[in-house]
C-alpha positions as CSV (number, residue, x, y, z in Angstrom):
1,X,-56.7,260.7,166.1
2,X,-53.1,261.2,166.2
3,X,-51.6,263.1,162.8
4,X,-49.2,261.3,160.7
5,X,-46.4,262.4,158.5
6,X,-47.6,262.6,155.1
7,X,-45.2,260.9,152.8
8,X,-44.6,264.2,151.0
9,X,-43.4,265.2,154.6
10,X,-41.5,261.7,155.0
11,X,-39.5,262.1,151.8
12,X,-37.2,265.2,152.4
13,X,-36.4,263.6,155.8
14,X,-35.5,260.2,154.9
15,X,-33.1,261.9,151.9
16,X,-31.5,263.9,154.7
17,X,-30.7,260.7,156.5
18,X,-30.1,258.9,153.6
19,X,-27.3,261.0,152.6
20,X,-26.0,261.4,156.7
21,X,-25.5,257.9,156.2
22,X,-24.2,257.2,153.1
23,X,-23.1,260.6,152.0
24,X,-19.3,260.9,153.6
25,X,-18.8,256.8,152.4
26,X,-19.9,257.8,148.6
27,X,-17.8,260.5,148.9
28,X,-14.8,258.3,149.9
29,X,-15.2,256.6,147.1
30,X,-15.0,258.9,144.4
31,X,-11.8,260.9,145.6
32,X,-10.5,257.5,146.0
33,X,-11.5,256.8,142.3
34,X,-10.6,260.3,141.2
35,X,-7.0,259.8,142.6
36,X,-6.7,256.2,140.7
37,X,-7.5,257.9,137.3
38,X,-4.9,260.8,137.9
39,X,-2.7,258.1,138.5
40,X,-3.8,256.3,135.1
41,X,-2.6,259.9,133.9
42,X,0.1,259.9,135.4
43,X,1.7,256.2,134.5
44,X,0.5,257.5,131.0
45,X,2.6,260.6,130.3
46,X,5.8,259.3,132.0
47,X,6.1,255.4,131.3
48,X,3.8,255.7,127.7
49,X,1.2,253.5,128.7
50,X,-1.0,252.7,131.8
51,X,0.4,249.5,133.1
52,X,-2.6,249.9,136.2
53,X,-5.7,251.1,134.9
54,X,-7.9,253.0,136.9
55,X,-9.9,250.2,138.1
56,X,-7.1,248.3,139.4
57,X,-5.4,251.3,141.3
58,X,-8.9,252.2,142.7
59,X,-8.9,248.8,144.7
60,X,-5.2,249.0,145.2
61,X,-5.9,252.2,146.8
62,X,-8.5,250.7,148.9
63,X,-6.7,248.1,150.5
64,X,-4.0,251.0,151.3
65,X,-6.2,252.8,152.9
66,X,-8.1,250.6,154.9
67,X,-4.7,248.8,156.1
68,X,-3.7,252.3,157.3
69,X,-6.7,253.1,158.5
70,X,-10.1,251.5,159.1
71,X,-12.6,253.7,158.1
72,X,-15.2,254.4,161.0
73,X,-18.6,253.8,160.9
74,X,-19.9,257.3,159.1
75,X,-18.1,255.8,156.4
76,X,-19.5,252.3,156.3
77,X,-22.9,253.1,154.5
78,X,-21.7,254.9,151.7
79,X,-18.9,252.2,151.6
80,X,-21.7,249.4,151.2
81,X,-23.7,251.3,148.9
82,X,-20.6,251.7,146.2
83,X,-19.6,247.7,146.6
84,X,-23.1,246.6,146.4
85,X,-25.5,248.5,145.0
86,X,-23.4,250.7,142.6
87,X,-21.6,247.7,141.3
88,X,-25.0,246.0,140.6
89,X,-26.5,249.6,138.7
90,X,-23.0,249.4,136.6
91,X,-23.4,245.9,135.5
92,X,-26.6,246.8,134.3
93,X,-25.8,249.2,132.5
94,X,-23.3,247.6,131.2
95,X,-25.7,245.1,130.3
96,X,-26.5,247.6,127.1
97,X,-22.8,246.9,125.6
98,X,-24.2,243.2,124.6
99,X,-26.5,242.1,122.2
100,X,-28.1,238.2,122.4
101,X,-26.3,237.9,119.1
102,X,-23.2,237.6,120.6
103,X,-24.5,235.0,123.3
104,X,-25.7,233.1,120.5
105,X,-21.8,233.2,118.4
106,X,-20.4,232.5,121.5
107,X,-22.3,228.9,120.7
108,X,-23.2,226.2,122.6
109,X,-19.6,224.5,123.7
110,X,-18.7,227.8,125.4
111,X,-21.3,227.5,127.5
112,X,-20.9,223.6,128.2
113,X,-17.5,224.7,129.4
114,X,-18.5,227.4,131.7
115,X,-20.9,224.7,133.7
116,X,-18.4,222.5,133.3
117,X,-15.1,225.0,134.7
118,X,-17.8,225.8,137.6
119,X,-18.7,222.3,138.4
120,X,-15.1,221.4,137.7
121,X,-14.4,224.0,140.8
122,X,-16.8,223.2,143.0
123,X,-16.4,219.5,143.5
124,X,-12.3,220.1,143.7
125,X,-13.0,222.6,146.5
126,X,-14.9,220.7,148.1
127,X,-12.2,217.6,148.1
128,X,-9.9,219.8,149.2
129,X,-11.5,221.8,152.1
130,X,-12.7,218.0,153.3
131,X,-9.4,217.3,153.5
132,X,-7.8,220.6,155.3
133,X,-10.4,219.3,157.9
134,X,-12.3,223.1,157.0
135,X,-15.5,223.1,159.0
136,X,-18.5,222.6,156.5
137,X,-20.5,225.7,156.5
138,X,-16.5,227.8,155.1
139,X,-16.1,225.1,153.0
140,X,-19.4,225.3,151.0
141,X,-18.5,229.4,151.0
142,X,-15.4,228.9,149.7
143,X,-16.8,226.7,146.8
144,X,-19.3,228.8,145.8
145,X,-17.2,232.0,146.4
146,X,-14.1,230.7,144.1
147,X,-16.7,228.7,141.5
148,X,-18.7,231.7,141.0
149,X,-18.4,235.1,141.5
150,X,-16.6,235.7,145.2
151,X,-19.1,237.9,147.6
152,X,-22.1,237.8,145.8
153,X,-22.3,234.1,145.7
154,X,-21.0,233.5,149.4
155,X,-23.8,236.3,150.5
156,X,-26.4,234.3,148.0
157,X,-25.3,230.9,149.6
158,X,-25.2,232.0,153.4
159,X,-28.8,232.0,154.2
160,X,-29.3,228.7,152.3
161,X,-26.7,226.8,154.6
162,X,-27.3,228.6,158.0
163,X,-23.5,229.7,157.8
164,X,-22.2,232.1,160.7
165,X,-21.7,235.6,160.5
166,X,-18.3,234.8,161.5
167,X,-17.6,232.0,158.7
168,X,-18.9,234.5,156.4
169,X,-16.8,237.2,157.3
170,X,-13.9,235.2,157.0
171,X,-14.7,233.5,153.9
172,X,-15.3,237.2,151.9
173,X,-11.9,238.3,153.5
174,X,-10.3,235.7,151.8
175,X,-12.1,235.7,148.7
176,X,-11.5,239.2,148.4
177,X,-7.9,238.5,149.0
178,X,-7.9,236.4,146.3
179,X,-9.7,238.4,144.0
180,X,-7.3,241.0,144.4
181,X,-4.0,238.0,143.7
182,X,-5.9,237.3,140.3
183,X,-7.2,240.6,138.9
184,X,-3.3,242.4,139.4
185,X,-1.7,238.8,138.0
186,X,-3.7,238.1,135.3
187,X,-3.2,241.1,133.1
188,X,1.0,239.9,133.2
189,X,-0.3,236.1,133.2
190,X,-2.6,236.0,130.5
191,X,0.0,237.2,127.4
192,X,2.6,235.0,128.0
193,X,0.4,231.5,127.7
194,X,-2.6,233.4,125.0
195,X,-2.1,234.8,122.2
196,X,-5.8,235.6,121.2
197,X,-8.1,238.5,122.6
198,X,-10.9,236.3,122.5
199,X,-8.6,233.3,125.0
200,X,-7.6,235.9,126.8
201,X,-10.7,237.1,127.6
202,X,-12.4,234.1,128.2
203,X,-9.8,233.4,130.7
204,X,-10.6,236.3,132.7
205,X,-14.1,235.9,132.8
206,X,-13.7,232.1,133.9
207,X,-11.0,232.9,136.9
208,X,-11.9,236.3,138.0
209,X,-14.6,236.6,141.1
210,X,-16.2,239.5,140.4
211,X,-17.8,241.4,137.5
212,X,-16.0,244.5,137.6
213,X,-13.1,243.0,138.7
214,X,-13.0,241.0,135.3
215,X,-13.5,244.5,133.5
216,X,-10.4,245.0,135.2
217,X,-9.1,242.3,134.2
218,X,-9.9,242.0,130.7
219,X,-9.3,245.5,130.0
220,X,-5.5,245.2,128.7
221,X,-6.5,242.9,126.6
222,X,-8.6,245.3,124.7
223,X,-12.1,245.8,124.1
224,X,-13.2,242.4,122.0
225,X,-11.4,240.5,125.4
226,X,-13.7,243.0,127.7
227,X,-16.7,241.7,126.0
228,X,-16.1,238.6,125.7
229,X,-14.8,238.2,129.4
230,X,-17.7,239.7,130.9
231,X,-20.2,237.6,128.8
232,X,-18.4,234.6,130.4
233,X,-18.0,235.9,133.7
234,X,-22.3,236.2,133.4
235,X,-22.7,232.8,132.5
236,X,-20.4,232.1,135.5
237,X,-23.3,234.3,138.0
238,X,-26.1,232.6,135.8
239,X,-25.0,229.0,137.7
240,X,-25.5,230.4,141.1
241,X,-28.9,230.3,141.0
242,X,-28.9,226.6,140.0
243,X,-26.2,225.7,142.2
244,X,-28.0,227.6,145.4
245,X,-30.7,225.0,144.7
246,X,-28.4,222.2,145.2
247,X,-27.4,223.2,148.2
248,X,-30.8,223.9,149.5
249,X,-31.7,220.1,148.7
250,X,-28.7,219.1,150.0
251,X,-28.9,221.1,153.4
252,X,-33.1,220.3,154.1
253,X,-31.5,216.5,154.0
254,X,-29.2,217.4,156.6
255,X,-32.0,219.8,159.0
256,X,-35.1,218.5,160.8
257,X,-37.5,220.3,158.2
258,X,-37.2,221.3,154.6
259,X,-39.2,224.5,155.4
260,X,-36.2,225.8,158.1
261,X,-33.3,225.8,155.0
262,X,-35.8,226.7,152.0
263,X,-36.5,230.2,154.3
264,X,-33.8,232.1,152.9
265,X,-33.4,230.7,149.3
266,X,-35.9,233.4,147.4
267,X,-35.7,234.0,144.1
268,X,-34.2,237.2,144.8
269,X,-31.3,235.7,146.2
270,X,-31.0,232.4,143.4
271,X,-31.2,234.8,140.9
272,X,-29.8,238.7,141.9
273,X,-31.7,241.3,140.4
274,X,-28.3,242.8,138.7
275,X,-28.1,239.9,136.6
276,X,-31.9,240.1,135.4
277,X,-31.7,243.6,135.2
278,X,-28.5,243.1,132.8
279,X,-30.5,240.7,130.8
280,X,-33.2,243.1,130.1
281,X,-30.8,245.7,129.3
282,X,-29.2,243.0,126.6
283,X,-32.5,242.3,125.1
284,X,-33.6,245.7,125.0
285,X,-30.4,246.3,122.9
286,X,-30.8,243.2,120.6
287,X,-34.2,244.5,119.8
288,X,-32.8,248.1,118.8
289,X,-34.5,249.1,122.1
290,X,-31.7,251.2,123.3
291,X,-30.7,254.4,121.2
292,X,-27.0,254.6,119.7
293,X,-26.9,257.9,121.2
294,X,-27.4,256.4,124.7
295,X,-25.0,253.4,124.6
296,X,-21.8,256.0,125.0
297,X,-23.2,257.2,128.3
298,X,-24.5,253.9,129.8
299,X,-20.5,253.3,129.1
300,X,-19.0,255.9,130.5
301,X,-21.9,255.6,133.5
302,X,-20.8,251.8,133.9
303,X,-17.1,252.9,133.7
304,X,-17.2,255.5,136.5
305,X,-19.5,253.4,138.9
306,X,-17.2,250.1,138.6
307,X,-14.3,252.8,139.8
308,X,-16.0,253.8,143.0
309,X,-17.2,250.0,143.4
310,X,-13.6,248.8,143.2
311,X,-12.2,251.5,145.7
312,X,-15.6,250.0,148.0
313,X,-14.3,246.8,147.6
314,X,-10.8,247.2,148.6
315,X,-11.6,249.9,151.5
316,X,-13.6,246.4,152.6
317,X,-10.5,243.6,152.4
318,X,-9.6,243.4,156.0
319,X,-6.1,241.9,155.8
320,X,-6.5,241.8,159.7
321,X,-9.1,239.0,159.6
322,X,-7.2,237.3,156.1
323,X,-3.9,237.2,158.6
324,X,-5.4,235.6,161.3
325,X,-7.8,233.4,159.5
326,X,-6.2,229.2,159.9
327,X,-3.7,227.6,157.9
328,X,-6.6,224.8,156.5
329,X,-8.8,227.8,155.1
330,X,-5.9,229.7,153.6
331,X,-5.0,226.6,152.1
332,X,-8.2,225.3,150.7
333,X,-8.8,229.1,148.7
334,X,-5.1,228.8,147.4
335,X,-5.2,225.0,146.2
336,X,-8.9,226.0,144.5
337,X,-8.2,229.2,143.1
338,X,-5.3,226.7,141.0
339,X,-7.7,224.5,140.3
340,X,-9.9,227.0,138.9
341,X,-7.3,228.4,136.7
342,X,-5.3,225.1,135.5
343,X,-9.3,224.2,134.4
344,X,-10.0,227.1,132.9
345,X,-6.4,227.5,130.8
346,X,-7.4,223.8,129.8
347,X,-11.1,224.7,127.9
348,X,-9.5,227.8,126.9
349,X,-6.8,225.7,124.9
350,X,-9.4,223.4,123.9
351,X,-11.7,226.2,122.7
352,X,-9.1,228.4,121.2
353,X,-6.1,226.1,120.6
354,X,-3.8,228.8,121.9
């Protein structure tokens, strides 16, 4: 009989070419991340105050970069590993900065108005792409990419739809794009038409694509807008598991057999494991599972990840493909993303009154 690796053997190899492959991306995104907080510094001691935090110059950097240069392929894993699955360990950890009491004061028309706002978006996409003439598979990507939460939701909804590598790719350039438009705007937007942290926040949460691009967001606003940004931005993800669903039935109406679209809709994928895992971490802290003495470095842990997922994110906008994409998608994302925010500003005003 032939000998096989034991997997005491196995393990010391497949860290050696775990880090060959995502080692030198990692490490691109920490001196990235490392240079946007010595900026923070920076902007702090000479203007007084940081009007870019950290987070934001971390993806500004990003973009920079990969406009310059587009890093080679010994830097895509470590690149993917810090947009994805970094991003995903910070939002769980930040998941032990909410209690369900807070879910529970944010009461029941809140959450109304978060289906609402993503229904709201959807359907108005989806007007509006039919009439750009955008081909169906980018215009169901751009609906749930703008409605939801960007990449995550187009990734989620791919599979279900049988959309093309290339419609994909597109679509996350441009959502990306947009992501960026909102996150830098917002933060000079947001004061001049909201006077309360709490509208402020819930603005962000409601307009901004991704999780830790609300963070950055909300951030300026302080630290009750943070939390209350992020909870909404939550209940935002929380509808892409029903709304991947819809357009499952929706798609096995259009396809020969119900089995063929079903394939890739998993519960894995209707409901990401980020957004579980940042439910348990919630409960665990409404049941005084979670230590005080832990909660300042799940923080600071959260903080520090998000960075080195933001430079990820913006070392992966490809303004190349965003340039190039057509006039009727360009279009579609810019006439949605105002839809999304005239309808959010509007519950917000409703909500808050200011």
């Amino acid at each position: 009989m032939t000998a096989h690796p034991t997997p005491a053997c196995m393990h010391p190899l497949k860290a050696i070419s775990f880090l060959r492959m995502s080692g030198p991306g990692v490490l691109l995104c920490l001196l990235v991340s490392g240079l946007a907080i010595v900026l923070e510094g920076a902007e702090t001691h000479l203007l007084g105050k940081a009007w870019l935090e950290s987070l934001n110059l971390a993806l500004l950097l990003g973009v920079l970069i990969r406009a310059v240069r587009t890093p080679g392929p010994i830097w895509a894993g470590g690149i993917r590993l810090c947009a994805r699955t970094l991003l995903n360990v910070a939002i769980v950890c930040l998941g032990a900065s909410f209690s369900l009491h807070a879910v529970f004061y944010a009461g029941p028309a809140l959450l109304l108005g978060v289906m609402g706002v993503v229904l709201f978006s959807v359907v108005f996409t989806l007007l509006i792409g039919n009439a750009m003439g955008l081909p169906t598979h980018q215009l169901l990507l751009v609906a749930c990419g703008n409605a939801i939460c960007g990449n995550s939701a187009i990734m989620a909804a791919a599979p279900v739809i049988g959309a093309k590598e290339k419609d994909i790719g597109i679509t996350i350039a441009f959502t990306a794009a947009g992501g960026l438009v909102v996150v830098l705007g917002l933060p000079l937007l947001a004061p001049a038409l909201l006077s309360s942290p709490n509208a402020q926040g819930v603005l962000a949460g409601l307009t901004v694509y991704a999780v830790p691009q609300v963070v950055a967001a909300a951030t300026p606003f302080g630290q009750t807008a943070l939390h209350v940004g992020t909870l909404v931005k939550l209940m935002r993800v929380l509808m892409l598991g029903p709304v991947c669903l819809a357009l499952a039935i929706f798609c096995s109406k259009q396809s020969q057999t119900r089995q063929d679209t079903m394939r890739g809709a998993s519960f894995t994928r209707l409901v990401p494991w980020y957004i579980t895992g940042f439910a348990a971490m919630m409960t665990a802290r409404s049941c005084d599972l979670v230590p005080d003495i832990a909660l300042a470095p799940l923080s600071t842990t959260a903080t520090c990840l998000t960075t080195m997922a933001m430079a990820a994110l913006g070392l992966s906008v490809e303004l190349r493909a965003v340039l190039h994409a057509g006039r009727p998608l360009a279009l579609s994302v810019f006439l949605s993303l105002l839809g999304l925010v005239g309808a959010s500003l509007i519950l917000v005003r409703l909500l808050f009154g200011a």
